[in-house]
C-alpha positions, 0 to 999 in steps of 0.5 A, spaced: 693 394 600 686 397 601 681 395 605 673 396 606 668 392 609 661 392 605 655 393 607 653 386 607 659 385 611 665 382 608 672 384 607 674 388 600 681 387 598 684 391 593 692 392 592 691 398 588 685 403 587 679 400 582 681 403 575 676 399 571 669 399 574 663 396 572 657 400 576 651 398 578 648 402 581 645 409 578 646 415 584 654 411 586 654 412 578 654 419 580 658 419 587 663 416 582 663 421 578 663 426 583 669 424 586 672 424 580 672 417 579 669 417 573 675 415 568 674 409 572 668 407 571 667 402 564 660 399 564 654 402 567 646 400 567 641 404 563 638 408 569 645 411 570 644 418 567 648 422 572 652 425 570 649 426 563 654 428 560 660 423 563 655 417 563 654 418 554 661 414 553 660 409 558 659 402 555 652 400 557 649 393 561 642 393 560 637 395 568 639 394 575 634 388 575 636 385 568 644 387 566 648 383 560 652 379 566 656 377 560 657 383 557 659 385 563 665 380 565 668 380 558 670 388 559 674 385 565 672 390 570 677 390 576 670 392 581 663 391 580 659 396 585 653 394 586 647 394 591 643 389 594 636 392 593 636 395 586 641 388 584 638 382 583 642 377 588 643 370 582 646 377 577 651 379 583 652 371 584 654 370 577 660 375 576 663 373 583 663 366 580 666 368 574 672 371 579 671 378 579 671 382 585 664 385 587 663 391 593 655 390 595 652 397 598 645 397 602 645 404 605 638 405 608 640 411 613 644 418 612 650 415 615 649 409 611 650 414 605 656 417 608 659 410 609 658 409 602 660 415 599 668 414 604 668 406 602 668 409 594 673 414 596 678 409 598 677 404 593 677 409 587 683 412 592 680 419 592 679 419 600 681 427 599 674 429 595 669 424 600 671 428 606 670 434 602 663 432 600 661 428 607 664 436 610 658 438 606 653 434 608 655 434 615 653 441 615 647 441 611 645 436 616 646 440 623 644 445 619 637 442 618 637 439 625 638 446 628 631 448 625 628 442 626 621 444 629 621 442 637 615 437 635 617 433 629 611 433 624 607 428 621 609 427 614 607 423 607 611 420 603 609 415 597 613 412 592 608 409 588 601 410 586 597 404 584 596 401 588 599 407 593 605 405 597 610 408 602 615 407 607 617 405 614 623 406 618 629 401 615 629 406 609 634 411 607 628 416 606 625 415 612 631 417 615 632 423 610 625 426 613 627 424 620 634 429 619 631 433 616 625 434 622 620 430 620 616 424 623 614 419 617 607 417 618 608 410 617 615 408 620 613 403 624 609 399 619 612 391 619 613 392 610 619 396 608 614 399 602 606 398 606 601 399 602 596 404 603 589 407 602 588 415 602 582 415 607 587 411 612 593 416 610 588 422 612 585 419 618 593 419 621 592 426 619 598 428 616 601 435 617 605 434 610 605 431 603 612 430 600 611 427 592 617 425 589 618 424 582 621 418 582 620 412 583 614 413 581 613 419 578 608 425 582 605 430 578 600 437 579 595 432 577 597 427 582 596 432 587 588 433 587 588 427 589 591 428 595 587 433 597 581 431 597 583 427 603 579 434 606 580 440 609 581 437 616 587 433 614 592 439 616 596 438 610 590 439 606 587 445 609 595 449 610 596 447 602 603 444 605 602 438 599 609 438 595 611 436 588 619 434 590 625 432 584 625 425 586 633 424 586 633 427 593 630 423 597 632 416 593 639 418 590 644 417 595 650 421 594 653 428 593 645 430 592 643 428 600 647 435 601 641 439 597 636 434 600 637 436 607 637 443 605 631 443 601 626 438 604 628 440 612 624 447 609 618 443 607 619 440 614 619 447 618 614 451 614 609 446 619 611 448 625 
């Protein structure tokens, strides 16, 4: 018998590891298939797109806001992955009233991505392959700490532009900057995604400007605007503004390995 808790806290059972899972969730999508998993996987969302190739045979359920729930329940998966962000909780309602078995993640921390990543090794009974990936990025983590400079600086990191948004502390990107040296400019904002303006960004003083990709897509166009925070802002005047591929910081899974490489260079550079 296998059982794991979900991040809402309740108690999966199963008797034998998942091998018809429907998975609503695009970077668990990826950490399925990275566990070697992905024979597994019957249904996913049109926003799962990793691994290309993998994910093109997969039968598809429509958004991670709007999915086919009866598509879906007529393919009988025996586990339904899904999040309780990206998923809209009446969906997720609707398949455990139809009888099926759903597994609800939240992480919002890089431990919480960790216990995903192990939770989807015991379901898929690939536990030997998680430790392998969770080694990795145990060791990208100390790694980036053992770099992290003495005074963490001040970062920007919006996520969409028009209105401009950003994050505070109970989010899984917060807690990426903060492993990999960083000090999140709007941590202790009350809203989990506080809107900004770039006068009120500039007077913080930011030290570095982190741009994802996604959810909103930051370009080199994007970057001017940001810039003309003025020169006293430091990350203006020491041209640390980064355009950054927005997976690694919102997609948790295999892919925070690289983030913590990756973005804890960014980081030290404004030592």
């Amino acid at each position: 018998m296998i059982e794991v808790l979900d991040d809402l806290g309740r108690c999966l059972e199963l008797r034998e590891p998942a091998r018809r899972i429907a998975c609503l969730v695009p970077s668990i999508t990826e950490t399925l298939f990275a566990l070697g998993a992905g024979d597994s996987v019957v249904a996913v969302t049109d926003f799962c797109i990793h691994p290309e190739e993998g994910v093109r045979a997969k039968k598809r359920i429509g958004g991670t806001k709007n999915f086919a729930a009866a598509r879906l329940i007529g393919l009988e998966p025996d586990l339904v992955i899904a999040n309780a962000e990206e998923n809209r909780r009446h969906q997720v309602q609707s398949l455990e009233d139809a009888g099926l078995k759903v597994f609800v993640t939240f992480p919002r921390t890089v431990d919480g991505c960790l216990k995903m990543i192990a939770d989807m090794g015991a379901v898929t009974g690939t536990g030997n392959v998680a430790q392998t990936i969770l080694s990795a990025i145990e060791k990208a983590r100390a790694d980036a700490l053992s770099i992290a400079p003495a005074r963490p600086p001040r970062v920007l990191c919006p996520v969409w532009k028009n209105p401009y948004m950003t994050i505070n502390g109970d989010t899984y990107v917060d807690s990426v900057i903060r492993c990999c040296g960083g000090a999140n400019l709007f941590t202790d904002e009350a809203e989990r995604y506080p809107h900004f303006l770039l006068n009120e960004a500039a007077r913080r003083l930011p030290e570095v400007v982190i741009l994802p990709t996604e959810p909103f897509h930051f370009t080199e166009s994007d970057m001017r605007d940001f810039q003309e925070m003025g020169d006293d802002v430091p990350a203006v005047h020491f041209r640390r503004i980064h355009i950054v591929e927005g997976e690694l910081l919102s997609w948790y899974g295999p892919r925070l390995t690289r983030a913590l490489r990756e973005i804890s260079v960014l980081i030290r550079e404004a030592a």
